[in-house]
N, C-alpha and C positions, 0 to 999 in steps of 0.2 A: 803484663797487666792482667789481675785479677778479672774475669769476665762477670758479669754483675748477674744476681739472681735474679727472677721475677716471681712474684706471688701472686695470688688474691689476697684482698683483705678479708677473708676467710680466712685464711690458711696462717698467712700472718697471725690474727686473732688467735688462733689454734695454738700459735706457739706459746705463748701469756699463760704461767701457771699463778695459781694462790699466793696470795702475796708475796708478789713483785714489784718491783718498781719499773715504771715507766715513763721516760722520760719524751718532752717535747720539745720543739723547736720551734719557732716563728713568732711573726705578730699578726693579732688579729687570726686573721684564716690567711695571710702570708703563708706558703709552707707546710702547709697541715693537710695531713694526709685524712680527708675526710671519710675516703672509702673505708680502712683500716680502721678508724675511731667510732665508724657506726657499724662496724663488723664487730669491734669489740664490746659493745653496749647492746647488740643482738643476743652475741652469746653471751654475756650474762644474763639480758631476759628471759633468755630460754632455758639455759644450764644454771644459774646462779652462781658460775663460775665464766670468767675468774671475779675474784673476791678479794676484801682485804688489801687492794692494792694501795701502794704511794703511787700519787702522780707527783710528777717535777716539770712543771712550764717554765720557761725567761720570762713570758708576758704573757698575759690574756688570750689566747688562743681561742678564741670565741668571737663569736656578732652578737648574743645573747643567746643564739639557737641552735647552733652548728659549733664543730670543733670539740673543746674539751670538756663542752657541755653534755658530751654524750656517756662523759663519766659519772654524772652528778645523779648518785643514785644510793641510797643508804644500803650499807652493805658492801657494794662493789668498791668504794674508797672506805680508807682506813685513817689516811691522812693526803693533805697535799701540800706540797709545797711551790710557792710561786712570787713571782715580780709584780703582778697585775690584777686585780681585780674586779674592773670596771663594768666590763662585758661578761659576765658572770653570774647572773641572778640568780638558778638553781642551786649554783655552787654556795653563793653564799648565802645561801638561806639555809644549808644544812650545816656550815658554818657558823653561825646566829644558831643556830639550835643543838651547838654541840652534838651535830653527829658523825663532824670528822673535826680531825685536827688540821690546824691549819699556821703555816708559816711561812712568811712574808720575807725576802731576800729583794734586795737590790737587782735592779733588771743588768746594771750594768758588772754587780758581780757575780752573775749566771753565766755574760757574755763571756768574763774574764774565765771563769770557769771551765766554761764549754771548749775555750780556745786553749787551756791546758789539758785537756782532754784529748784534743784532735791531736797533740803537739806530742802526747803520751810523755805529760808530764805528772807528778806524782797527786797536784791537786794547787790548790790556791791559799794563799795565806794571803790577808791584806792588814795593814796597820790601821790602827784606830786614828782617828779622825778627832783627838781631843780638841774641844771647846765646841766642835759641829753637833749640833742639836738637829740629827735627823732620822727618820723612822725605823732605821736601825739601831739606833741610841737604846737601850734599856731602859734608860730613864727619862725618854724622852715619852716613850709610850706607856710609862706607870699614870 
């Protein structure tokens, strides 16, 4: 068995170059490495890097104030993609003002997703869902 690393979330953060993608895990603050996400929101304050990033959440990783609110900062996102966005005020307010992009996935096929990943399978394909009228729809949301 592999012997597990430890970091700071310094060090961690340090690892994060210019647009990268970062991906999340949990619900709510479920799971969410808080240390790590406000070490990474430090060094951008400080450095203005990293920058340009994708975020990728399954759900709202937030309470309104903590979690992946510590992203919501113009400049450091580029875009984000997510299941959730209830708990999210900052986020979505640079959202609403177009200053990231923002895309909306089913929380359930992130799950689906994340557990082809773990599985190191190649990725997810799901069938459409004809005559289902839901936020995934293109035409549901014209």
């Amino acid at each position: 068995m592999k012997k597990p690393i430890f970091m700071t979330g310094e060090e961690a953060a340090a690892l994060i170059r210019n647009n990268s993608t970062v991906a999340t895990i949990g619900m709510t603050l479920v799971s969410a490495s808080e240390t790590i996400l406000k070490a990474i929101e430090q060094r951008f304050l400080e450095t203005g890097s990293p920058n340009n990033l994708t975020l990728v959440h399954s759900c709202g990783q937030s309470d309104r104030d903590r979690g992946i609110q510590h992203f919501a900062h113009e400049k450091m996102l580029s875009r984000i993609i997510g299941g959730h966005w209830g708990l999210q005020p900052k986020m979505m307010e640079l959202i609403a003002n177009n200053k990231i992009l923002a895309y909306c996935i089913p929380q359930g096929q992130f799950a689906q997703l994340y557990r082809s990943m773990a599985g190191g399978e190649p990725g997810k394909i799901t069938k459409p869902q004809s005559g289902r009228r839901s936020p995934a729809d293109p035409q549901f949301c014209l």
